[in-house]
ZAMARNU-154070 format. One record per residue (C-alpha): x, y, z. Coordinates in Angstrom, 2 decimals. Each point is the difference from the previous one (the first is absolute). Example, Ala and Ser with C-alpha at 12.3 -4.5 7.8 and 13.67 -1.06 7.14 Angstrom:
<kekes>
[[12.30 -4.50 7.80]] [[1.37 3.44 -0.66]] 
</kekes>
This chain:
<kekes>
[[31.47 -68.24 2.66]] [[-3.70 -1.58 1.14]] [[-1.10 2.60 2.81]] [[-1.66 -2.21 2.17]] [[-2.99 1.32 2.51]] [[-0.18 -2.46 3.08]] [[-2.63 -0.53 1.69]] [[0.01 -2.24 3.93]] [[-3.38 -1.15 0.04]] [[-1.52 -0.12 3.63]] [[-1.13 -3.45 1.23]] [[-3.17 0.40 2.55]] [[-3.27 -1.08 0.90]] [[-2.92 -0.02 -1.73]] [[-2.54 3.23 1.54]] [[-2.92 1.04 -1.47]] [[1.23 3.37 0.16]] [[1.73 1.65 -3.46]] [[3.86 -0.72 0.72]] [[1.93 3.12 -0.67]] [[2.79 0.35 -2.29]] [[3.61 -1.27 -0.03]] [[1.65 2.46 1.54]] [[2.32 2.22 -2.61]] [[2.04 3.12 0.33]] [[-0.56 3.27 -1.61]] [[3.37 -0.86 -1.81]] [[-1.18 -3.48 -1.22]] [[-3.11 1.72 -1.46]] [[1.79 2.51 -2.48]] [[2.58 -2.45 -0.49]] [[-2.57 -2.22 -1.46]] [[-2.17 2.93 -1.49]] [[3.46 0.48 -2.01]] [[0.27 -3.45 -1.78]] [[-3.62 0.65 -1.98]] [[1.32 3.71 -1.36]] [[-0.12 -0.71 -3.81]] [[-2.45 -2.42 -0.45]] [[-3.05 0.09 -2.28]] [[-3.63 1.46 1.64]] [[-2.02 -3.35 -0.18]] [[-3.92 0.48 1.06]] [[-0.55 -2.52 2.62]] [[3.13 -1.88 0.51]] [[3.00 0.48 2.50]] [[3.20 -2.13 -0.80]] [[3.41 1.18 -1.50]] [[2.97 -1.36 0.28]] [[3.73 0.71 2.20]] [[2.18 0.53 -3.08]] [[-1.69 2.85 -2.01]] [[-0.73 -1.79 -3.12]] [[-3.02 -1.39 -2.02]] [[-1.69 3.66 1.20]] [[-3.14 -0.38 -2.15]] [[-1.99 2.65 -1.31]] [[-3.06 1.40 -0.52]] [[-2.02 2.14 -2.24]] [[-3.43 1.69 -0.46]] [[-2.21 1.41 2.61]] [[-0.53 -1.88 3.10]] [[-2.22 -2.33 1.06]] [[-0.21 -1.03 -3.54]] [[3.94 0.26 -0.47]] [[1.84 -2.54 -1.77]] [[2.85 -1.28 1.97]] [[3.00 -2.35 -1.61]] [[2.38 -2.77 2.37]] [[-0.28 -1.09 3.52]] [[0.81 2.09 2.22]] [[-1.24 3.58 1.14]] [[-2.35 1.75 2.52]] [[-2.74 2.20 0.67]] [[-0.03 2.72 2.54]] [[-2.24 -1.58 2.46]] [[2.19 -4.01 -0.88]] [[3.25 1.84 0.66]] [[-0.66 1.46 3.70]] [[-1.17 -3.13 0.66]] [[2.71 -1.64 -0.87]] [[2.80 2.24 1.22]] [[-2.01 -0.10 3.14]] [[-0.34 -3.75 0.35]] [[-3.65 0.28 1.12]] [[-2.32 -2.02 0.85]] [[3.53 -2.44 0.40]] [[3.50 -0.62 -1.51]] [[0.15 -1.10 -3.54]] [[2.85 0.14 -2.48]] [[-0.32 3.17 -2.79]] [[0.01 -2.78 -2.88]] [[-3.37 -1.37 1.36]] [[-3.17 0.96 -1.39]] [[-2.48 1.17 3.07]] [[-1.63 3.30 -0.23]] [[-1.93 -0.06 3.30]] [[-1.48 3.64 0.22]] [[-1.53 3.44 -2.45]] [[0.74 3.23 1.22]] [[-3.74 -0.38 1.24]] [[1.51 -2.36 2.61]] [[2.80 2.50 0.86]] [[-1.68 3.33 0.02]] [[-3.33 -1.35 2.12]] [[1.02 -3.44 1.93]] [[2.66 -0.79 2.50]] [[1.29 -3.52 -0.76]] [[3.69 0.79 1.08]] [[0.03 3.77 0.09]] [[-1.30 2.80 1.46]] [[-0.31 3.56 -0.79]] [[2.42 2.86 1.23]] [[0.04 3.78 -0.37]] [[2.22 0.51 -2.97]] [[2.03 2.60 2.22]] [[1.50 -2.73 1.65]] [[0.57 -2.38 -3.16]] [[3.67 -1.96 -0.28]] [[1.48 -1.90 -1.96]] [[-1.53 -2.94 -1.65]] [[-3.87 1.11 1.19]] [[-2.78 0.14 -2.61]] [[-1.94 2.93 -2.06]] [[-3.16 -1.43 -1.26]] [[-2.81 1.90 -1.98]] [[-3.56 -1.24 -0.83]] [[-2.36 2.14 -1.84]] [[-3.03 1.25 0.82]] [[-2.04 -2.68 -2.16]] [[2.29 -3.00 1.82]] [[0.40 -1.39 -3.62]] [[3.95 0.88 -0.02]] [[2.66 1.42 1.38]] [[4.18 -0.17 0.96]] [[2.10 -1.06 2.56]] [[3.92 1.15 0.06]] [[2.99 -0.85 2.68]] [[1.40 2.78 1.68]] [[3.71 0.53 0.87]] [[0.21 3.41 0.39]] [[-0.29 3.44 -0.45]] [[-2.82 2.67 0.60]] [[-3.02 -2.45 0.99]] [[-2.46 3.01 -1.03]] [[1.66 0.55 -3.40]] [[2.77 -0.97 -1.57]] [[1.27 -3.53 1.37]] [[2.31 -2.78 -1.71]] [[-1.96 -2.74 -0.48]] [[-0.08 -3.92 -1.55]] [[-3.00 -0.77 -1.78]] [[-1.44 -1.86 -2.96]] [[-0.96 3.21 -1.75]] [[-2.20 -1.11 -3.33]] [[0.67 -1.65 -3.63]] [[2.32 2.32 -0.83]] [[2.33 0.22 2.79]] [[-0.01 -3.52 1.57]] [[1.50 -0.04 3.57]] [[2.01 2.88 0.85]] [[2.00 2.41 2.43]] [[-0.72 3.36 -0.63]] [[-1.24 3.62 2.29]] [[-3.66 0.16 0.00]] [[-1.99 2.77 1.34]] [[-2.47 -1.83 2.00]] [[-3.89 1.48 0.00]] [[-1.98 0.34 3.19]] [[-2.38 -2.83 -1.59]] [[2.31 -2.32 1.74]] [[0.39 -1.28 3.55]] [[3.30 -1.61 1.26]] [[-0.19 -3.87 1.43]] [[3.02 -1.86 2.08]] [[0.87 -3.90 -0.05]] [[-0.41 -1.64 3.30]] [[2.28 -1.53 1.45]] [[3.38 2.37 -1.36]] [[2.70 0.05 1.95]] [[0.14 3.18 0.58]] [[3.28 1.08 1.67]] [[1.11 3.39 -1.55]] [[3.31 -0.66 -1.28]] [[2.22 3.46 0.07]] [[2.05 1.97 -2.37]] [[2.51 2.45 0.24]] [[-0.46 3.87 -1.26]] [[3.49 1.86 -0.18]] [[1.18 3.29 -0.89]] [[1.76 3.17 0.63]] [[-1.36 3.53 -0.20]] [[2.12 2.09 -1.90]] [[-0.25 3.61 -1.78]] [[-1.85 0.32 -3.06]] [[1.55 2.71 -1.82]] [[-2.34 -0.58 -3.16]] [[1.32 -3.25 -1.19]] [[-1.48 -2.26 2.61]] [[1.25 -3.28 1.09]] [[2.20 0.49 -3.04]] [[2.24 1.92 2.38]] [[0.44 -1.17 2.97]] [[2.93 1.24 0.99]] [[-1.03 3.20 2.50]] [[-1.47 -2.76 2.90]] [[-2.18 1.62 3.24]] [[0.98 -2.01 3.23]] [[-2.41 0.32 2.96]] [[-3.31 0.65 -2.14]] [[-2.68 -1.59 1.47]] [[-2.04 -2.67 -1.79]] [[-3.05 -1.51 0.42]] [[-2.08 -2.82 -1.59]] [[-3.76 -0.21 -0.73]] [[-1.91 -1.92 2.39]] [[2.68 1.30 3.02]] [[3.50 -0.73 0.74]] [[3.03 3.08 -0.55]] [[3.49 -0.10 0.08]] [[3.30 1.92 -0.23]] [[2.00 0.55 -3.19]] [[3.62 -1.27 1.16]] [[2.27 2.37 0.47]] [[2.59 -0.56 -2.91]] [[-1.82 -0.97 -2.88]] [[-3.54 0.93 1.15]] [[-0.63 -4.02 -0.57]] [[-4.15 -1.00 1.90]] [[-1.73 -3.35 -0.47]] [[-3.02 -1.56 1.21]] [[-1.47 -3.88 0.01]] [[-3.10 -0.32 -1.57]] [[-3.21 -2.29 -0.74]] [[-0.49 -0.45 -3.51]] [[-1.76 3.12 -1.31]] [[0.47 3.97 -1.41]] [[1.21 2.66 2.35]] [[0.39 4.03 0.35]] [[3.73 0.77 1.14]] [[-0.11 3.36 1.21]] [[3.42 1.97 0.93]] [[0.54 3.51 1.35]] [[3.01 2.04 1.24]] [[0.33 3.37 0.79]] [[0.39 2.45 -2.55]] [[-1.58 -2.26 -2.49]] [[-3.73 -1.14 -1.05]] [[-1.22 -2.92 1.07]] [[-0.02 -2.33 -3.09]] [[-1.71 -3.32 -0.23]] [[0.45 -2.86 -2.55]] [[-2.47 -3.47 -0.12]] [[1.91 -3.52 0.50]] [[-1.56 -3.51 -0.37]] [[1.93 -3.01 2.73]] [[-0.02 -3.51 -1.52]] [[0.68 -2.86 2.80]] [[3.72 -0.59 0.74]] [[0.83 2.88 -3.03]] [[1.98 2.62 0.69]] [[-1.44 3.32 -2.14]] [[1.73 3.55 -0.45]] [[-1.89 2.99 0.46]] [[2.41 2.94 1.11]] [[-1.61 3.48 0.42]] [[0.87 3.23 -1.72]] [[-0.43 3.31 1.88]] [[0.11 3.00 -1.37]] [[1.02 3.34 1.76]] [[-2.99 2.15 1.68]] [[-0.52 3.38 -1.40]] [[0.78 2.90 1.49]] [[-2.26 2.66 -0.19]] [[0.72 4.10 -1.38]] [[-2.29 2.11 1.29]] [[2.59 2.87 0.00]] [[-1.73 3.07 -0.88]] [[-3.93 -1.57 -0.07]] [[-2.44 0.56 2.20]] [[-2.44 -2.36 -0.71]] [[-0.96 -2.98 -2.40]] [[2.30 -3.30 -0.55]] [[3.88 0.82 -0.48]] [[1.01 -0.35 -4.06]] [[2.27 -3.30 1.55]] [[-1.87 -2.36 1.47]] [[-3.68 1.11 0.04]] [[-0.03 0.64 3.75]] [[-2.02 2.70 1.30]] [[1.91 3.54 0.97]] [[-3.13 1.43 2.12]] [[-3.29 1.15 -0.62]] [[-1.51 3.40 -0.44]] [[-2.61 1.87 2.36]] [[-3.30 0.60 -0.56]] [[-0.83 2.17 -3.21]] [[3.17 -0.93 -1.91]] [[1.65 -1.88 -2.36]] [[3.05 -1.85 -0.88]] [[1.49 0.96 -3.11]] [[2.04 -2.11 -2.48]] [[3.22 1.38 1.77]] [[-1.17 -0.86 3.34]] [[-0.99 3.34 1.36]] [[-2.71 0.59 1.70]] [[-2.40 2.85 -2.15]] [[-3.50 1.59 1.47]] [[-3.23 -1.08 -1.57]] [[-2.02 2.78 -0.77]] [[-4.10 -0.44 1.49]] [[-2.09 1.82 -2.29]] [[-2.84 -2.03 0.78]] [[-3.50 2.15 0.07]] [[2.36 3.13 -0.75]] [[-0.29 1.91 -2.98]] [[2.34 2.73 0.67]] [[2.86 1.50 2.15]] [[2.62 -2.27 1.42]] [[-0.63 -3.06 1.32]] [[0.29 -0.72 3.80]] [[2.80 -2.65 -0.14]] [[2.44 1.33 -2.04]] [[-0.83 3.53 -1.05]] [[-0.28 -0.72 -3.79]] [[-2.72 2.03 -1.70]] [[-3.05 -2.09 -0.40]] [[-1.19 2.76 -3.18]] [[-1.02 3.41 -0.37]] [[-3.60 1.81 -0.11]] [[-1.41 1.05 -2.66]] [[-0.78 4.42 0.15]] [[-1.99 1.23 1.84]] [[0.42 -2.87 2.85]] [[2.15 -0.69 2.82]] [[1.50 -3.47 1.56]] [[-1.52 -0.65 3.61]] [[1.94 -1.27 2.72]] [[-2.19 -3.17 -0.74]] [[1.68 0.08 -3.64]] [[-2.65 1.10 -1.46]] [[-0.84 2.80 -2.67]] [[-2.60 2.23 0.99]] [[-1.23 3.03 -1.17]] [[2.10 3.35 0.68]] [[-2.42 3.01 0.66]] [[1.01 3.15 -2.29]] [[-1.33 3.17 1.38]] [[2.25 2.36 -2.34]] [[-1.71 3.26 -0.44]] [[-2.96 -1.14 2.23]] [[-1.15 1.37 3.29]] [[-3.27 -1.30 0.41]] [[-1.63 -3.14 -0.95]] [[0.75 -3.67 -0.94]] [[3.19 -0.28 -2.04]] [[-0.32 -1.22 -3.28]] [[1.77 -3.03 -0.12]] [[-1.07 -1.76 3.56]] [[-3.04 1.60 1.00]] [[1.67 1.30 3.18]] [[-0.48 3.43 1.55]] [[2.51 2.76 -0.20]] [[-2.06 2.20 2.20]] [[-3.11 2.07 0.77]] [[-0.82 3.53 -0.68]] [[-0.70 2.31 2.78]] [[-3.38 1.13 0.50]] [[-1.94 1.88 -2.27]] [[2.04 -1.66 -2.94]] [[-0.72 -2.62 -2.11]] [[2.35 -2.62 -1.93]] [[-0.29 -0.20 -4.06]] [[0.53 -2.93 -2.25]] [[3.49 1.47 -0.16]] [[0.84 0.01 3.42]] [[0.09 3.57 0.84]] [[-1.87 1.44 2.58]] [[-2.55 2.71 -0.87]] [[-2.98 2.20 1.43]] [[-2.94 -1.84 0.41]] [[-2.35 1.45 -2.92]] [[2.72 0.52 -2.04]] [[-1.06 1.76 -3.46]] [[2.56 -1.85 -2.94]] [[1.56 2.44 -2.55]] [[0.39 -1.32 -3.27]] [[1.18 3.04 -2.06]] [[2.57 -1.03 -2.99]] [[-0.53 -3.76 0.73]] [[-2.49 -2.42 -2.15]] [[0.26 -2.95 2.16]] [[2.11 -1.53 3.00]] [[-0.97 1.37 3.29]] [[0.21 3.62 1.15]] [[3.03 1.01 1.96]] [[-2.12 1.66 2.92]] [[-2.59 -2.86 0.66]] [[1.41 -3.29 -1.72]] [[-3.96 0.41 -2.00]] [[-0.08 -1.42 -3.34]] [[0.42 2.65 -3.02]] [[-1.14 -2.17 -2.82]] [[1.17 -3.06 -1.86]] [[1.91 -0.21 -3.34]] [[-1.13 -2.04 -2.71]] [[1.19 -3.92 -0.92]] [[2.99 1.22 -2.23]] [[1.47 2.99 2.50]] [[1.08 -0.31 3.13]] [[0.19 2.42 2.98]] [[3.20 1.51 0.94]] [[1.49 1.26 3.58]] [[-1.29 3.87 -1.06]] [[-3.62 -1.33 -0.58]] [[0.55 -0.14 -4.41]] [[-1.59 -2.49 -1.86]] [[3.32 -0.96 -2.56]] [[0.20 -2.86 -2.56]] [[1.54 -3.56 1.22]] [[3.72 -0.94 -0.61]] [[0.50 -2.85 -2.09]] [[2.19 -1.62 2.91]] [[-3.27 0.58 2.21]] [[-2.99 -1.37 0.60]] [[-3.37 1.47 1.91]] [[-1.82 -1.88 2.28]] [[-3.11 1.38 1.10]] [[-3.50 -0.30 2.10]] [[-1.54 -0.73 2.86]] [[0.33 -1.78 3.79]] [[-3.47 -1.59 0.31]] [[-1.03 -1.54 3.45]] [[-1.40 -3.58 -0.39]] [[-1.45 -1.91 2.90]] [[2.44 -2.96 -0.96]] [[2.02 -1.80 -2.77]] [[-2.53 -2.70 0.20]] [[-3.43 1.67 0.17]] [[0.59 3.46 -2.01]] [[2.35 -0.49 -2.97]] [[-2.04 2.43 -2.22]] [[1.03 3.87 -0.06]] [[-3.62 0.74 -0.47]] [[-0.72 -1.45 3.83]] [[3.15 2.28 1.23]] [[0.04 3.95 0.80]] [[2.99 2.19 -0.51]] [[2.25 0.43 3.41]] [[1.50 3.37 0.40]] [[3.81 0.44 0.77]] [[0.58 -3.42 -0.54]] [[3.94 -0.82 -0.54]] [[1.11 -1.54 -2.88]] [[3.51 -1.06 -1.17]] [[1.64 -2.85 -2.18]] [[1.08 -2.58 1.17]] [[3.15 -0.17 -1.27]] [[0.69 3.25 -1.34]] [[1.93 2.58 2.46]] [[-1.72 3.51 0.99]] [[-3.13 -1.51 -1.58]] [[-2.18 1.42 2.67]] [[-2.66 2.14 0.04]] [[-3.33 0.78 1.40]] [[-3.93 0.11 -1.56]] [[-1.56 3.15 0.16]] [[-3.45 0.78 1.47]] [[-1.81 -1.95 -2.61]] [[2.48 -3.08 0.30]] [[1.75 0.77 -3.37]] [[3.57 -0.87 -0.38]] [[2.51 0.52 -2.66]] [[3.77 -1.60 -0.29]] [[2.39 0.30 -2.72]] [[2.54 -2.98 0.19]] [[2.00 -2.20 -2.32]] [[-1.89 -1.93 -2.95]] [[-0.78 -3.08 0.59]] [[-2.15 -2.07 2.52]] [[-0.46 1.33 3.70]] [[-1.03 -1.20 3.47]] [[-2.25 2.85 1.56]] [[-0.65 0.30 3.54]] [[-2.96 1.61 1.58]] [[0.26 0.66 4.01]] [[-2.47 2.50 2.23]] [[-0.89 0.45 3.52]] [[-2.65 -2.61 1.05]] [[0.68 -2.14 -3.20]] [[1.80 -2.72 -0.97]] [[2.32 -0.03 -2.69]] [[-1.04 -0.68 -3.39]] [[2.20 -0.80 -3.26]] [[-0.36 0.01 -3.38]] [[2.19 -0.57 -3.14]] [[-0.10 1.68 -3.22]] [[2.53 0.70 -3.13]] [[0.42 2.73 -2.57]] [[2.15 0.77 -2.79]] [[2.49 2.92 -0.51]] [[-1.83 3.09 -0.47]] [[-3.27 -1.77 0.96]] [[-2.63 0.40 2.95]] [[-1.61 -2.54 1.28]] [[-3.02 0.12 2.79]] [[0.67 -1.97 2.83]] [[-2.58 0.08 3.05]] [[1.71 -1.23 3.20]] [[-2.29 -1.41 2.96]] [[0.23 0.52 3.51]] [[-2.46 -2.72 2.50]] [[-2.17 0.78 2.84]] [[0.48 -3.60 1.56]] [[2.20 -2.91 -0.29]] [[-0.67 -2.82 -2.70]] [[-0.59 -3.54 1.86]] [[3.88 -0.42 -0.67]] [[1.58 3.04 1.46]] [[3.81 -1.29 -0.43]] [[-0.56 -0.88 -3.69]] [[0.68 1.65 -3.49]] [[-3.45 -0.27 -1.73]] [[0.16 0.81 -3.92]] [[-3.73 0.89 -0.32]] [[-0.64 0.91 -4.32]] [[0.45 2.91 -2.30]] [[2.67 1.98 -1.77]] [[-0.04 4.14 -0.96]] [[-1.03 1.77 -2.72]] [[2.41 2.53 -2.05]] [[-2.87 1.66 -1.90]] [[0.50 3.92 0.36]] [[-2.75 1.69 2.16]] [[-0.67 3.34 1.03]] [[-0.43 1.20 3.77]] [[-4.08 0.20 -0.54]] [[-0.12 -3.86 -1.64]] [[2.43 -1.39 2.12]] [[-2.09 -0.81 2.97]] [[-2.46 -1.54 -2.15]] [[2.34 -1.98 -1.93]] [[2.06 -1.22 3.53]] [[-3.03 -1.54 0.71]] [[0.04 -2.18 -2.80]] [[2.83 -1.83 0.42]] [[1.16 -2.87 2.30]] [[3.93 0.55 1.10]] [[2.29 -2.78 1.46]] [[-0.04 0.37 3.10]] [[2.15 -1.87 2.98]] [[-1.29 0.36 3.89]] [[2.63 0.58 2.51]] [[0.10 0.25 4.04]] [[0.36 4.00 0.71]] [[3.48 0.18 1.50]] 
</kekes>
């Protein structure tokens, strides 16, 4: 059958003024934007026909396309003509009155809208930047800002078509004037019913009284019965949102076509209920909601029990002050602070007088008359040594030196010089003041300092103490050693030395008159020991030829 488009022309004066458009509905413009889907793309022209035949075609690229018959359209020849702008003209008619130029930049019969509020049968027309081409489309509907269903004479190989396009934000949207534009309404139906998984497949569980609400405003009960809700609608897509109690809100999208009648029912599916039975804290293993929070210095397990954080920050030992847990241990010969921190732990064992070894502080002062020895003891001032049966180590009466034994022997506890274990290792010499690590790192600008402490590092009961001429002897583990030098009015002094099992190895520790100009630093200065063997008359001598490692630290 011939579809027939009719147009009433309107009879009226002559004005100088540009007459607008006969008037059309939105209706009459997609009707009429239907009859050219199929035909050929033709560059330039704007005619088909009412019955869908002699369609055309085209090929190649465009302008210089090769088109075949009579009938067929550009984009620009299309709107035009489904518009019946500048005036009413049949569709067989060749006319072709306007470019996209005219569309996208003049205002003949149009005028430019925001595309939020495009409708059916308005405009999207694109001109490039260059204004040597672009595209104009009919919209019906759809999202305006993306994805709308359009009619538009697409290009040599599609012809004229219906079909989604996703529209860029190149173009602007443009509206006929003179549409008669009463909104004609639709109906959108449904029920809201349970969905137990299978959606509106099942129906059959139905939820009377939910309340539901369309985009835009508007809300309504669900019948009791059949939980049935409808709404009349302009022509466009809507949210339908439903909600009952005991069940989450659920919200499907549904499009109203004038005098249509659409179903969109609503599935709802039960709320969640939450478990927190037996958590304290953190979401319930349900539905994710939250069972509590924990106070301050804890955390919530994976069970949902609230556990104590241990602080250990700036602690290094004993337990820490949130939950008790040990924040380490000290190494010997230290104690943890109340501050968590290890200092030094004073050893006075067998001492009455005198700085302890270890920390330099005093366990105690002799009475008058008395003196203290290197050893700790107190003694008659002018005390005369005896050093009968002994050959080195200091006399038991005044703490005075009795000799030293050579490189390969070693002094024992009853004043013997005896051979050296294989599992041991001799480390001997002497506690030379420097002024500090940075000025006087040669022994030869140092002097000897008299009862001087000395110990290892890390070796326990390393201690002992320099006799009058600042000589020191230690017998340790082979290996390589950490020796520290402390006296009263010094500042500690290190130095670090190895020797093999059986071996002896000269190690001269230093002690400092003033602070380097980085107190609170480790300062390796040069050097090493020597493990040549020396007697006690060259040893002095040969001290002062060497340079030991050495390692300033603050006096405690």
């Amino acid at each position: 059958m011939r579809r027939v488009f009719v147009v009433i022309l309107a009879l009226g004066a002559a004005s100088s003024a540009r007459a607008a458009p006969a008037q059309m509905t939105r209706d009459e413009i997609i009707d009429l934007a239907r009859t050219g889907v199929d035909y050929s793309y033709w560059w330039g022209h704007d005619q088909w026909r009412y019955d869908g035949t002699q369609l055309g075609s085209c090929s190649g690229s465009c302008p210089d396309c090769t088109h075949t018959g009579s009938y067929g359209a550009d984009c620009s020849g299309y709107a035009a003509k489904v518009w019946q702008v500048p005036s009413p003209i049949d569709i067989t008619t060749y006319s072709h009155p306007y470019s996209t130029e005219s569309f996208r930049y003049a205002s003949h019969h149009w005028d430019q809208v925001s595309r939020s509020d495009a409708a059916r049968g308005d405009a999207m027309v694109y001109r490039n930047s260059t204004n040597t081409g672009g595209h104009i489309v009919l919209y019906e509907s759809g999202d305006p800002w993306g994805s709308a269903w359009v009619y538009e004479a697409k290009g040599c190989a599609y012809g004229i078509v219906h079909n989604l396009k996703s529209i860029s934000s190149s173009y602007v949207a443009i509206r006929r004037h003179n549409i008669d534009d009463v909104p004609a309404e639709g109906t959108v139906q449904g029920v809201v019913f349970e969905d137990t998984g299978a959606g509106a497949a099942d129906m059959s569980v139905r939820i009377p009284g939910a309340l539901v609400t369309v985009s835009g405003g508007g809300s309504v009960t669900a019948r009791e019965g059949d939980a049935y809700w409808s709404f009349s609608l302009t022509q466009g897509t809507y949210s339908i949102t439903a909600s009952a109690d005991g069940y989450e809100t659920g919200t499907t999208s549904c499009t109203a076509s004038p005098g249509g009648e659409t179903w969109c029912s609503v599935g709802l599916h039960q709320a969640c209920v939450p478990d927190c039975a037996g958590r304290a804290c953190g979401p319930d293993p349900v539905c994710g909601q939250s069972c509590g929070g924990c106070p301050a210095g804890h955390v919530c397990t994976a069970d949902g029990q609230c556990a104590c954080q241990p602080d250990c920050s700036q602690r290094t030992c004993g337990p820490d002050p949130v939950c008790g847990q040990s924040c380490g241990s000290c190494p010997a010969g230290t104690a943890c602070s109340e501050a968590g921190e290890c200092a030094c732990q004073p050893d006075c064992g067998g001492r009455v007088c005198g700085p302890d070894p270890v920390c330099g502080t005093d366990c105690g002062t002799c009475p008058a008359g008395q003196v203290c020895n290197p050893a700790g003891q107190c003694e008659p001032a002018g005390c005369e040594p005896d050093c009968s049966g002994r050959a080195c180590g200091p006399d038991p009466v005044c703490g005075a030196s009795c000799g030293m034994c050579p490189p390969e022997t070693a002094c024992s506890t009853d004043g013997q010089c005896v051979p050296i274990g294989v599992e041991e290792g001799k480390f001997y010499g002497y506690v030379m003041q420097f002024r500090n690590p940075d000025v006087d790192d040669d022994p030869r600008n140092g002097t000897p300092v008299a009862g001087a402490r000395v110990r290892a590092v890390y070796a326990e009961n390393s201690e002992t103490v320099a006799d009058e001429h600042g000589y020191y002897e230690l017998v340790l583990a082979p290996g390589t050693q950490i020796l520290s030098a402390s006296a009263d009015g010094y500042f500690d002094g290190e130095a670090t030395c190895t020797v093999g099992p059986g071996g002896a190895v000269e190690c001269t520790v230093p002690v400092y008159t003033e602070r380097g100009p980085h107190p609170d630093d480790d300062i390796v200065i040069r050097g090493g020991c020597a493990t040549a063997p020396a007697t006690g008359s060259t040893l002095l001598p040969l001290l002062l030829l060497l340079v030991p490692a050495v390692r300033r630290r603050r006096s405690v």
